[in-house]
TORPA-4810 file (N, C-alpha, C, O; in nm, 3 decimals):
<nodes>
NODE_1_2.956_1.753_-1.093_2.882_1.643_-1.154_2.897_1.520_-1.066_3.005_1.467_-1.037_X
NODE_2_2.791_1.485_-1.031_2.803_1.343_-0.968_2.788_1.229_-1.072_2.714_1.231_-1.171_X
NODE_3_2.876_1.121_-1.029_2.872_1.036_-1.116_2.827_0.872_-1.059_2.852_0.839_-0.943_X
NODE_4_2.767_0.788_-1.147_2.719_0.653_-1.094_2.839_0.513_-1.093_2.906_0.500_-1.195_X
NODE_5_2.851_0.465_-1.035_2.929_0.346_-0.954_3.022_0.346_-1.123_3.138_0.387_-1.128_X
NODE_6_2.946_0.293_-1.256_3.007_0.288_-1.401_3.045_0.440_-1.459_3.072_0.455_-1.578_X
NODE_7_3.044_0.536_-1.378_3.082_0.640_-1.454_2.975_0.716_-1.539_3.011_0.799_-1.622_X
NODE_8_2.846_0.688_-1.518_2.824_0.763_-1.629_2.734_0.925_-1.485_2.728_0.940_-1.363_X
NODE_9_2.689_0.998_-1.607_2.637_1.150_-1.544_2.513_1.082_-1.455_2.427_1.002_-1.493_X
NODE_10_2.537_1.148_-1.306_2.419_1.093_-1.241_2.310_1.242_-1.191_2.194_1.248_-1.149_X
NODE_11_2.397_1.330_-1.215_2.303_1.499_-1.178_2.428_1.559_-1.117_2.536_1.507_-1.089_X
NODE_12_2.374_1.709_-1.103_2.451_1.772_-1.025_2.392_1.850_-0.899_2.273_1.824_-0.878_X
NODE_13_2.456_1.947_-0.804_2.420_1.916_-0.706_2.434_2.077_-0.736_2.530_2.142_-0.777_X
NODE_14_2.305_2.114_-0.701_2.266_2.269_-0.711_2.230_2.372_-0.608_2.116_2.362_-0.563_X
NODE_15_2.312_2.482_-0.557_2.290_2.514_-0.376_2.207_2.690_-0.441_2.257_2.773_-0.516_X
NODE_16_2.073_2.691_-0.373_1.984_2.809_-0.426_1.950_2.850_-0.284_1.993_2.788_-0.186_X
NODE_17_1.867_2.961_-0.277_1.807_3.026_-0.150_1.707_2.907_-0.064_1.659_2.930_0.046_X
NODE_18_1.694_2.814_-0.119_1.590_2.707_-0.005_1.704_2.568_-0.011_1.668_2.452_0.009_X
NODE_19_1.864_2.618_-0.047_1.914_2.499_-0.021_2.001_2.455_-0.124_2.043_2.529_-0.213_X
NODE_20_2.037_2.287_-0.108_2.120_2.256_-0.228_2.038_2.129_-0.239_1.993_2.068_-0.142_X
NODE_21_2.025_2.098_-0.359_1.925_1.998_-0.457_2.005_1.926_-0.540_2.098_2.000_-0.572_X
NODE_22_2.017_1.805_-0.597_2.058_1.745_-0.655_1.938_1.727_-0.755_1.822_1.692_-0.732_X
NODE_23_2.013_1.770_-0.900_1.932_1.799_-0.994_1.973_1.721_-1.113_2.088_1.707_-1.155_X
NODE_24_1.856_1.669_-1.165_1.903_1.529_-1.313_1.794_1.547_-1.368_1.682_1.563_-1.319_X
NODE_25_1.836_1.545_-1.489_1.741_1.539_-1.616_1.691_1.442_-1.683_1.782_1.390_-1.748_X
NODE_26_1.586_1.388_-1.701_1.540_1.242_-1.745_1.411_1.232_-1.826_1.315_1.297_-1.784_X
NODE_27_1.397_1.151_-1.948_1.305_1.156_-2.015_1.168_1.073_-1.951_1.166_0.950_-1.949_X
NODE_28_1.085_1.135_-1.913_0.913_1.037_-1.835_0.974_0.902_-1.953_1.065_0.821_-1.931_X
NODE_29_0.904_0.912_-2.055_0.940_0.877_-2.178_0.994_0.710_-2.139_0.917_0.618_-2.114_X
NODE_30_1.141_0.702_-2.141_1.214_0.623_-2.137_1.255_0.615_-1.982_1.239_0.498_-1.945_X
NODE_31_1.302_0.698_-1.876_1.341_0.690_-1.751_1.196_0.653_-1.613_1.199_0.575_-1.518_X
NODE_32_1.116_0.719_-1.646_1.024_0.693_-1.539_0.949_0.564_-1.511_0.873_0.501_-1.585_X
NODE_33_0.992_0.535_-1.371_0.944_0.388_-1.352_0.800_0.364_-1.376_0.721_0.426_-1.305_X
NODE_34_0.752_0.274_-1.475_0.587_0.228_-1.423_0.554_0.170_-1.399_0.438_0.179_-1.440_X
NODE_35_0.566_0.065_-1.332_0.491_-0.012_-1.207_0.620_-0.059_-1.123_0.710_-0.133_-1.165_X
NODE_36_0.604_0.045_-0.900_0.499_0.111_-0.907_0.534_0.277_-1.003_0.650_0.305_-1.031_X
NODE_37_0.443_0.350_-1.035_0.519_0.523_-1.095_0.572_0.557_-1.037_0.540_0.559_-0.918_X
NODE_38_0.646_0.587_-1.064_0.729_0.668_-1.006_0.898_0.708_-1.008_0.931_0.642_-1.106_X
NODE_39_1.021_0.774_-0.963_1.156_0.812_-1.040_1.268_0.711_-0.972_1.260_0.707_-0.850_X
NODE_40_1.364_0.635_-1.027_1.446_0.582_-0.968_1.594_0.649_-0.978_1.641_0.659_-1.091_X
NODE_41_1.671_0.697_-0.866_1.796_0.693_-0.876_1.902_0.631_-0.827_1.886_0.572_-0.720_X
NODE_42_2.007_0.627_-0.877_2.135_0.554_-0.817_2.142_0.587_-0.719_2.123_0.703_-0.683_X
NODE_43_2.183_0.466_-0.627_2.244_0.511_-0.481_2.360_0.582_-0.462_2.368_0.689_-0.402_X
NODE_44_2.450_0.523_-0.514_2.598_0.641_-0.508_2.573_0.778_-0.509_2.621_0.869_-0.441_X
NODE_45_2.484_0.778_-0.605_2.442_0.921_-0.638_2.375_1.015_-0.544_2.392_1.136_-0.539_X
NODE_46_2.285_0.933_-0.458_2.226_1.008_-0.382_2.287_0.967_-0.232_2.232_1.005_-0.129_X
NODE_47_2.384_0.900_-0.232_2.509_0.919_-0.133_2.559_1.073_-0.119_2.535_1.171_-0.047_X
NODE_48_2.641_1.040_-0.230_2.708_1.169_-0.239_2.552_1.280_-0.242_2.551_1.371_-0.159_X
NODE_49_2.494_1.273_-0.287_2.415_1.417_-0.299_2.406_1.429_-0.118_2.444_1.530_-0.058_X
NODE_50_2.358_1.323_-0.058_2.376_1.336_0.097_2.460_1.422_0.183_2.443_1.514_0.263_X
NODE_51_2.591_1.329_0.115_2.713_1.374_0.180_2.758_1.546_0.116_2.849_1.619_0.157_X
NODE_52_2.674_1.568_0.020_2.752_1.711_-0.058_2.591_1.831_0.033_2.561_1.949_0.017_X
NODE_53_2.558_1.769_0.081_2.454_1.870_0.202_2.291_1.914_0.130_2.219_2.011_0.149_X
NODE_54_2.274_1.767_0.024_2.164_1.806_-0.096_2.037_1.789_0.027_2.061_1.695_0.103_X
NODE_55_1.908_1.865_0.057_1.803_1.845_0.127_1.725_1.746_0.035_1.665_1.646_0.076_X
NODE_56_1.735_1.792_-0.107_1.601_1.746_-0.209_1.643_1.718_-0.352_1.739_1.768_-0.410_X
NODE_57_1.536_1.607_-0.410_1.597_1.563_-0.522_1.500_1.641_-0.672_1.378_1.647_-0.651_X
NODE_58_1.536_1.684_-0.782_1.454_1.791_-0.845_1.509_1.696_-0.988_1.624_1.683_-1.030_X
NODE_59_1.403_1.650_-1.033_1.418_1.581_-1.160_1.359_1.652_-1.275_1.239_1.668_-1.254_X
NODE_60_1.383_1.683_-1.350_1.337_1.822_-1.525_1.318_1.723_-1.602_1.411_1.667_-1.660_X
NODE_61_1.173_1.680_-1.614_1.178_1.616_-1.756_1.141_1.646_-1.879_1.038_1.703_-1.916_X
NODE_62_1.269_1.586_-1.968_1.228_1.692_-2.088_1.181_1.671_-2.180_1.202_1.736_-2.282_X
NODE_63_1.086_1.550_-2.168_0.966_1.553_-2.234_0.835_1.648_-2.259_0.777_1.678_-2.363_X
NODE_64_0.803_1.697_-2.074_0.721_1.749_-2.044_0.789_1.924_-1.997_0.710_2.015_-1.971_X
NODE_65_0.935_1.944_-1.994_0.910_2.057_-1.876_0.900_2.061_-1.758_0.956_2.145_-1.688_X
NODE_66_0.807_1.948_-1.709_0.735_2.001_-1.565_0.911_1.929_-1.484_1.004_1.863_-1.530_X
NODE_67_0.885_1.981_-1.369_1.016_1.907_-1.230_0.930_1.849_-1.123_0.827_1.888_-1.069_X
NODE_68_1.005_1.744_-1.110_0.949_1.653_-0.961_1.038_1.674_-0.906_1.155_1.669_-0.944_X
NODE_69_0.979_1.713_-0.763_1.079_1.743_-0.615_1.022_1.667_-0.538_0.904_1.631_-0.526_X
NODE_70_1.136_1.639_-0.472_1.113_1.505_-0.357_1.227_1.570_-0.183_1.329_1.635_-0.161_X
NODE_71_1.160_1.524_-0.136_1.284_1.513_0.012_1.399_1.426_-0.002_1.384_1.316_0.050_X
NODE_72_1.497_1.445_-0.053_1.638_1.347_-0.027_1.577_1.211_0.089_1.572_1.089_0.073_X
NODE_73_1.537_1.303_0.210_1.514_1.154_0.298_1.416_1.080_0.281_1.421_0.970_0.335_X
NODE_74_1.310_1.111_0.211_1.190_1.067_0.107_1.225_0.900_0.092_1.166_0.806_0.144_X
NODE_75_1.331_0.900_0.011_1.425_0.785_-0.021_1.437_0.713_0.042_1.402_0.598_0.016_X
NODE_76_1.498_0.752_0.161_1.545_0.681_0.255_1.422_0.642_0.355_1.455_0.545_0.422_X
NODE_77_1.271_0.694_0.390_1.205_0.678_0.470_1.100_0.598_0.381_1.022_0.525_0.442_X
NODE_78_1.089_0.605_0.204_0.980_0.554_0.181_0.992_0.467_0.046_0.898_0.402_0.001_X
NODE_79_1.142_0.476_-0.022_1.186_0.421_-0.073_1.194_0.262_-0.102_1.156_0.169_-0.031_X
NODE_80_1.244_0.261_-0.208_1.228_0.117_-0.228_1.328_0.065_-0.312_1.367_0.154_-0.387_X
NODE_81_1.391_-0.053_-0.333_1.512_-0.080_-0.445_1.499_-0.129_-0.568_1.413_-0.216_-0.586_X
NODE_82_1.563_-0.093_-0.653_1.560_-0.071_-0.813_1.657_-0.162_-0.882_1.764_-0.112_-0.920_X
NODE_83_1.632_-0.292_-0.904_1.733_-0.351_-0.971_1.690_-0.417_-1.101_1.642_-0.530_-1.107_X
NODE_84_1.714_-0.324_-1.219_1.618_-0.351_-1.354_1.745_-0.341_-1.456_1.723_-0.315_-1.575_X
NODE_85_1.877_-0.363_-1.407_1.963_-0.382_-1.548_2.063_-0.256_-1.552_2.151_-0.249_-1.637_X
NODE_86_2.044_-0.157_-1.453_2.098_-0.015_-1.467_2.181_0.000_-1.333_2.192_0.119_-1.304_X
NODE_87_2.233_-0.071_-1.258_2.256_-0.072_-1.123_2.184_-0.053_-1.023_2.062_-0.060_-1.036_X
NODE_88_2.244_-0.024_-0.896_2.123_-0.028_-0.759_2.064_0.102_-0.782_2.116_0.207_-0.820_X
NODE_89_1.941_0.073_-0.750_1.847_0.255_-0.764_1.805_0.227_-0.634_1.822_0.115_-0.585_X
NODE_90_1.750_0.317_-0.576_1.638_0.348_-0.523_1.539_0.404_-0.589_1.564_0.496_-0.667_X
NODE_91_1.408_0.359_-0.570_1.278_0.414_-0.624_1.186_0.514_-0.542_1.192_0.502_-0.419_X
NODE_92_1.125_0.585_-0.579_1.049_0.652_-0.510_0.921_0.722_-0.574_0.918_0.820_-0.649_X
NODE_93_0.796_0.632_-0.512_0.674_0.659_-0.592_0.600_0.805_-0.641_0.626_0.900_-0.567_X
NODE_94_0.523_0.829_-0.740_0.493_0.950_-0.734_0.425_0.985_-0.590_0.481_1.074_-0.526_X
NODE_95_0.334_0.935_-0.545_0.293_1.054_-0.436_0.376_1.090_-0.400_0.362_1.212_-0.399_X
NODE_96_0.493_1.058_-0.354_0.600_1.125_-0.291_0.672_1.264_-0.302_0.739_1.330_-0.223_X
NODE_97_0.626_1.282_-0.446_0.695_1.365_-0.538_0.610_1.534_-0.565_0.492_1.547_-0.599_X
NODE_98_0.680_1.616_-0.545_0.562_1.731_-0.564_0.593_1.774_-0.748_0.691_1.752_-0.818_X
NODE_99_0.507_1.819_-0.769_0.547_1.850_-0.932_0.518_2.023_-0.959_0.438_2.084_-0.888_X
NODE_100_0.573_2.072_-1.040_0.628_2.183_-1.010_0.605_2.172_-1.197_0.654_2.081_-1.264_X
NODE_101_0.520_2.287_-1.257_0.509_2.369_-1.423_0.600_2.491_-1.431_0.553_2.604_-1.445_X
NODE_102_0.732_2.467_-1.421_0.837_2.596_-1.503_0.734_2.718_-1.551_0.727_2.836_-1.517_X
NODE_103_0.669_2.649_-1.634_0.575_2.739_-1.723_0.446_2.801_-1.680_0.384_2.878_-1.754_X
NODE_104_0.411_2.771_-1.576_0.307_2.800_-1.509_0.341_2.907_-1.386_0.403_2.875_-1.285_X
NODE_105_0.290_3.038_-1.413_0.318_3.144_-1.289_0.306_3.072_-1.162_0.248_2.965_-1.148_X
NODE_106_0.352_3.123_-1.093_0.344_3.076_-0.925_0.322_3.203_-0.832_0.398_3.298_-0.813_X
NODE_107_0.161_3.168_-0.764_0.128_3.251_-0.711_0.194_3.320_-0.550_0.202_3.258_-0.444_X
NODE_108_0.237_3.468_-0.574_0.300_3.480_-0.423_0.227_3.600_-0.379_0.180_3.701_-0.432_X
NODE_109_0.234_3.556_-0.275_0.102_3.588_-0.173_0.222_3.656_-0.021_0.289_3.593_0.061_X
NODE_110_0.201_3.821_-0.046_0.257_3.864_0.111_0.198_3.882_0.223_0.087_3.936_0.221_X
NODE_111_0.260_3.842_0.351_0.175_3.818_0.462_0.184_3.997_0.535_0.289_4.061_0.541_X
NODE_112_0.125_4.019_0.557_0.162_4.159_0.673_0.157_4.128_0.753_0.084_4.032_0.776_X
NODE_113_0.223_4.181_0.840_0.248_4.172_1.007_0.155_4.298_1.063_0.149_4.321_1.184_X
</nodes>
């Protein structure tokens, strides 16, 4: 569990076949920035997700289900800072973000050689 500068749950850091992801759960609802749209996280947090070898950031919201995936360096190349009462964030707009339906098949397609 990674945790933010005050201690509280900032995600955890999840290592699968395309990698290790730093993964947090957040309500659109109440967590998602709107103006500009898009997800803000703590910096500490995505320090350490850095330093713990995370490529990408995968947010589940559970309002909707759906997950936004982002590039860890996303942040850092297109990012922006978040200071709204919750500590330092970084922000990062939706285009940035690919979105991904749990619930929705995903088509796989084999190549032959």
């Amino acid at each position: 569990m990674l945790l933010t500068v005050d201690g509280k749950p900032g995600g955890l850091l999840v290592t699968g076949d395309t990698g290790t992801e730093l993964v947090k759960r957040a309500s659109a609802r109440f967590h998602q920035l709107r103006v500009p749209r898009g997800w803000a996280c703590d910096v500490g947090v995505l320090r350490q997700a850095e330093e713990g070898g995370a490529v990408r950031v995968r947010i589940h919201d559970t309002d909707s289900g759906r997950e936004y995936v982002a590039a860890l360096t996303a942040f850092r190349e297109h990012g922006f800072p978040v200071r709204r009462g919750f500590g330092e964030q970084r922000g990062l707009e939706l285009t940035f973000w690919r979105l991904e339906d749990p619930a929705q098949p995903q088509l796989l397609v084999e190549v032959l050689a």
